[in-house]
N, C-alpha and C positions, 0 to 999 in steps of 0.2 A: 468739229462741224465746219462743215465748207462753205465760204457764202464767196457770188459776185458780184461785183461793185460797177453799178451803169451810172455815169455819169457825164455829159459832154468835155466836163473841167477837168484836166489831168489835176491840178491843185486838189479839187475838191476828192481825190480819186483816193487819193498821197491820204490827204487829210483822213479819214474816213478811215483808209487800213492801219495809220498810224494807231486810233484808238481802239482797232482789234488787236493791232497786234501784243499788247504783254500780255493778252488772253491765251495762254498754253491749247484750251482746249478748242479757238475759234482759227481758221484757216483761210485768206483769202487765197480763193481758187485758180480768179482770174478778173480782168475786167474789161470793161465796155464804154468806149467812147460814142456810143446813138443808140437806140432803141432796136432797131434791126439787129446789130451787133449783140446786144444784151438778150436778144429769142435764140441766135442763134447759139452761144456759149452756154445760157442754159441749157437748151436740149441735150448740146456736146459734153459738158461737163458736169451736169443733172448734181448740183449745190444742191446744201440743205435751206438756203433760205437765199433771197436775193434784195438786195438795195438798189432801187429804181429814182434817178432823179426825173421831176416831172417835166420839166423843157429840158429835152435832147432832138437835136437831127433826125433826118432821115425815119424816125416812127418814135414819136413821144413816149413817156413814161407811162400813160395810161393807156396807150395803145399798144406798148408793149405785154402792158400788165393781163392785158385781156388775151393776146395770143400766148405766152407764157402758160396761162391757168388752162389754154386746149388743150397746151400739151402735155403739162403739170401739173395739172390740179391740185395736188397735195403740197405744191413749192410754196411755203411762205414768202410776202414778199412786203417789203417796209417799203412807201414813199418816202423821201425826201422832197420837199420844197424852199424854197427863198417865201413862200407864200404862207398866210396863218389862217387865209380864208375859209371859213367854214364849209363853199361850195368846194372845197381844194378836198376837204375831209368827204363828202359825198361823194366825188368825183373817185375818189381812192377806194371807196367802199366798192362801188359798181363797176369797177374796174377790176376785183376781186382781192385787193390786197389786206391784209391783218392786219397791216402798220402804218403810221404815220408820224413822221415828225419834221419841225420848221430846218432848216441846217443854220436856224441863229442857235437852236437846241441841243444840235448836233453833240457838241461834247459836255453836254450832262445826260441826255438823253437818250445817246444811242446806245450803249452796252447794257442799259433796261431794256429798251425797247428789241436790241437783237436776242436777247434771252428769255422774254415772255414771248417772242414768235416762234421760236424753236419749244418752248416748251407744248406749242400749240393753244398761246392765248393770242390775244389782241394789245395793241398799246398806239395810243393817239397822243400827241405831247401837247403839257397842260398849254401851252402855246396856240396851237390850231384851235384851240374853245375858245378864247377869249375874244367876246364879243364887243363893239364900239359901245360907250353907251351911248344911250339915248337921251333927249332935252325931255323933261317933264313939266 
């Protein structure tokens, strides 16, 4: 399975393929330093699923996410954030993505979460739920 990897931070880029990579059957394709960059290597190299960080350059993650699904509609796509906000998780939803998780999650939760979107589920990490409590 082919996936690529958009994200402004080369580190975060590294990071990310490092825990696909002992996956035999999971392939990074390619990747993307801005959101423009990440429409256009999709279209060019039409991946089985795609890792979107939400703050990139030149066309954000969810504005990626939205030009991606014209042209792809069938492309899974996972948010990354630094963020747990629950508006972060709406915001990913209507942006058309199956996935979501914090990149403090990152390495528990991302080869769940690349596997249940390929298999054509969803996965939101228990992270992005967890709400402040409230004073009673």
């Amino acid at each position: 399975m082919r996936i690529l990897i958009a994200d402004d931070h080369e580190v975060v880029r590294k990071g990310v393929w490092s825990i696909l990579a002992p996956c035999e059957h999971l392939q990074v394709c390619g990747e993307a330093a801005n959101g423009q960059e990440a429409v256009q290597k999709a279209l060019q190299l039409k991946p089985d699923l795609i890792i979107l960080d939400v703050a990139m350059p030149i066309l954000g993650g969810f504005s990626a996410a939205r030009e991606i699904k014209k042209i792809l509609p069938d492309l899974p796509i996972l948010i990354l954030s630094m963020h747990d906000d629950p508006e972060m998780i709406r915001a990913s939803k209507l942006a058309g993505a199956q996935g979501f998780i914090t990149k403090t999650d990152v390495s528990a939760a991302l080869l769940i979460a690349v596997e249940a979107l390929l298999q054509g589920q969803t996965f939101y990490s228990d992270e992005a739920y967890k709400m402040p409590e409230t004073a009673t």
